[in-house]
C-alpha positions in Angstrom: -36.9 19.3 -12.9 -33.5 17.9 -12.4 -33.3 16.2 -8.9 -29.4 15.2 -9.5 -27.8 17.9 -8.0 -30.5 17.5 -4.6 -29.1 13.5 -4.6 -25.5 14.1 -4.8 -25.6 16.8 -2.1 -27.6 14.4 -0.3 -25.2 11.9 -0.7 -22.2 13.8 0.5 -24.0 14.6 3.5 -24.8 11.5 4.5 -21.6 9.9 3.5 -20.0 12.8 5.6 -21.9 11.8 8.6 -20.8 7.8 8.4 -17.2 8.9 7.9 -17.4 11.0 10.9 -19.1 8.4 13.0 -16.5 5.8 11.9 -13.5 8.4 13.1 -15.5 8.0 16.4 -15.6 4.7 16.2 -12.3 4.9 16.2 -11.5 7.7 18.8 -10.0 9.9 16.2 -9.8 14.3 16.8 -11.9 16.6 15.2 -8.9 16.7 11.8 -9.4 13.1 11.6 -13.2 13.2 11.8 -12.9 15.6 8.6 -10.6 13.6 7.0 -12.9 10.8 7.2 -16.1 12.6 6.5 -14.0 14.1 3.5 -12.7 10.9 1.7 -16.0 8.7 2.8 -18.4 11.8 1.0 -15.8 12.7 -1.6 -13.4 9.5 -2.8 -15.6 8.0 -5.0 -16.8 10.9 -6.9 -13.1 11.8 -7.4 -11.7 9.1 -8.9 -15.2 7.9 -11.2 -14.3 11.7 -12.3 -10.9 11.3 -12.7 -11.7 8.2 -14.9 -13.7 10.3 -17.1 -11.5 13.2 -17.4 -14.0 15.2 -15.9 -11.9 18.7 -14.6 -12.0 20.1 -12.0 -13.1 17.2 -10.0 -17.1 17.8 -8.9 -15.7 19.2 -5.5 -13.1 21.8 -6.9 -14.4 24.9 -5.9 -17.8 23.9 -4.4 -18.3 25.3 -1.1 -21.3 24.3 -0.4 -19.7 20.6 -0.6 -17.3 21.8 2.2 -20.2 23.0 4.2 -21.8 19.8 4.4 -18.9 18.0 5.4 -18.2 20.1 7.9 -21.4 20.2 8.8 -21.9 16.5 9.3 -18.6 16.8 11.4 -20.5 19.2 13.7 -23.5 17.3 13.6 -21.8 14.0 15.1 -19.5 15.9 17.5 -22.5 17.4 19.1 -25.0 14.0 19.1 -24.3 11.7 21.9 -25.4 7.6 21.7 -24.0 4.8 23.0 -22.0 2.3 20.6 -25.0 0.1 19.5 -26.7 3.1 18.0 -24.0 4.1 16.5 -23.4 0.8 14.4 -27.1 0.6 13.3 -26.8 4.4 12.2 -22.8 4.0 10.3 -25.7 1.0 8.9 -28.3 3.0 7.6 -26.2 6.0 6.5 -23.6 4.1 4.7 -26.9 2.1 3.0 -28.6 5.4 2.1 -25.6 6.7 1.1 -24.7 4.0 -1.8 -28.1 3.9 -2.7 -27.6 7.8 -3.5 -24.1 7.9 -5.3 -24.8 4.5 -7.3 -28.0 6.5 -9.3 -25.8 9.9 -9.1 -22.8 7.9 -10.6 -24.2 6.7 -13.3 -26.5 9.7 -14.6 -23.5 11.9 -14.5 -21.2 8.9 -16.3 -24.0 8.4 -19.1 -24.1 12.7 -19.2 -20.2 12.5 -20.3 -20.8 9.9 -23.1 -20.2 6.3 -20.9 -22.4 3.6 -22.3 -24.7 2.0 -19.8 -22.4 -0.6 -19.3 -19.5 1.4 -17.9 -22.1 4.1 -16.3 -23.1 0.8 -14.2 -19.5 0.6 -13.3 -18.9 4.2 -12.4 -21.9 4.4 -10.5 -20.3 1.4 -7.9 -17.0 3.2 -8.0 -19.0 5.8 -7.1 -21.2 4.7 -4.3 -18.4 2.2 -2.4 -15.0 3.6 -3.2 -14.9 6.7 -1.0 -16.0 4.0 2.2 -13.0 2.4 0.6 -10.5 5.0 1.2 -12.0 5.8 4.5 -11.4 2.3 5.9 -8.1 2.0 4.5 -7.3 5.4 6.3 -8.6 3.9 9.4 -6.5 0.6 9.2 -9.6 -1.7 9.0 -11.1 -4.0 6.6 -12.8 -2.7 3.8 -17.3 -2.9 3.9 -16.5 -3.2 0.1 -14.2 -6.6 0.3 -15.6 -8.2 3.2 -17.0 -11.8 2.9 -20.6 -12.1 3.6 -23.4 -9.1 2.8 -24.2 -7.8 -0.6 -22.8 -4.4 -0.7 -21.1 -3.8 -4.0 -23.4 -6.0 -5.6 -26.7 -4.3 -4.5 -25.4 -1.4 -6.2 -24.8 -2.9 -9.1 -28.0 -4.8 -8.9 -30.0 -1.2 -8.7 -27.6 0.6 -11.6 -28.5 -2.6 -14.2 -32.5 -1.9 -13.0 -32.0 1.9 -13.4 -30.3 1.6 -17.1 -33.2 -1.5 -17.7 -36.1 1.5 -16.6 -34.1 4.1 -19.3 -34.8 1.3 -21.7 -38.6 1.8 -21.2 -38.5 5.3 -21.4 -39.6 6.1 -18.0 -39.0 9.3 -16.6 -35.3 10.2 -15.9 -36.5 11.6 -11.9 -38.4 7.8 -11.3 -35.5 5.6 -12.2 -33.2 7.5 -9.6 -35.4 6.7 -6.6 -36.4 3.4 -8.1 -32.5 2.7 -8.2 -31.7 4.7 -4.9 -34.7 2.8 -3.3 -34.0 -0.7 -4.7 -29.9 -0.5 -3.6 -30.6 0.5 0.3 -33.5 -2.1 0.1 -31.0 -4.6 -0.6 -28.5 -3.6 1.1 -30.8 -3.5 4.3 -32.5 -7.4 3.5 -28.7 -8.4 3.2 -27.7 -7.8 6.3 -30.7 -8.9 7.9 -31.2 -12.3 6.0 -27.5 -12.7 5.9 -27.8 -13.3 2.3 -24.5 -13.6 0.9 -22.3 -14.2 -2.4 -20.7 -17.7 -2.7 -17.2 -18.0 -2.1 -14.8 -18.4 -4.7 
């Protein structure tokens, strides 16, 4: 059974939903919220395709994509919670979120003839580009080059275990979750043990 398709949907969903919580975050309208949702759910997947000369890009022509966007934008329009809750859920999602587009990166890169090397790459381009965009749109500072908690790296850390698990011949459907699992699992202990990369 292949499960790809069911994670990058996933994905965009839930990338969707911590795009259009930060436009709240950021008291922007109901455009802006799409906007957000659109580039958080959507930015990395374009450019890792763009990369690979993949055309269309994967959301050309895919209306289901635009469903759950707008969907997510519905979703957080209608749920009311104070600011606290929202931080801890732009947390989570944005976690989840990586840990879905980092294994969904790279199987699609290593599908289009990337070595594993370069697969590990695209799958972080994947997973923490489109937050990227987002921020950049919003005028604020990056999750991706903050000092302080692992973020890029725990994606990289769970693509270099998922590639390690093809190595053993494991099957294909394990080493997604194992990689999905092991990037929000690191991600979370990161920001909760403040464990951090050393300056430069």
């Amino acid at each position: 059974m292949n499960i790809l398709p069911l994670i990058a949907y996933t994905g965009v969903f839930v990338f969707a939903v911590t795009g259009a919580l930060k436009a709240r975050t950021h008291q922007m309208d109901i455009f802006g919220a799409v906007v957000l949702a659109f580039a958080t759910a959507y930015g990395g997947g374009t450019i890792r395709d763009v990369l690979l000369g993949i055309v269309p890009v994967n959301w050309v022509n895919d209306y289901l994509a635009l469903g759950l966007v707008l969907a997510a934008v519905g979703l957080v329009f209608l749920w009311k919670a104070d600011n606290l809750q929202f931080k801890k859920i732009i947390f989570l999602s944005d976690a989840v979120g990586i840990g879905l587009f980092t294994a969904a990166g790279i199987e699609i890169s290593i599908r289009h003839g990337l070595n594993n090397g370069y697969a590990v790459v695209m799958g972080v381009i994947s997973a923490t580009f489109g937050g990227l965009i987002a921020d950049i749109i919003s005028n604020t500072v990056p999750d991706l080059l903050k000092k302080g908690e692992l973020y890029a790296t725990a994606c990289f850390a769970g693509g270099t275990v998922y590639i390690f698990l093809q190595k053993l011949h494991i099957h294909n459907n394990i080493n997604l979750f194992v990689c999905i699992a092991l990037v929000v699992l690191l991600r979370i202990l990161s920001n909760r043990k403040q464990l951090k990369l050393p300056k430069i």
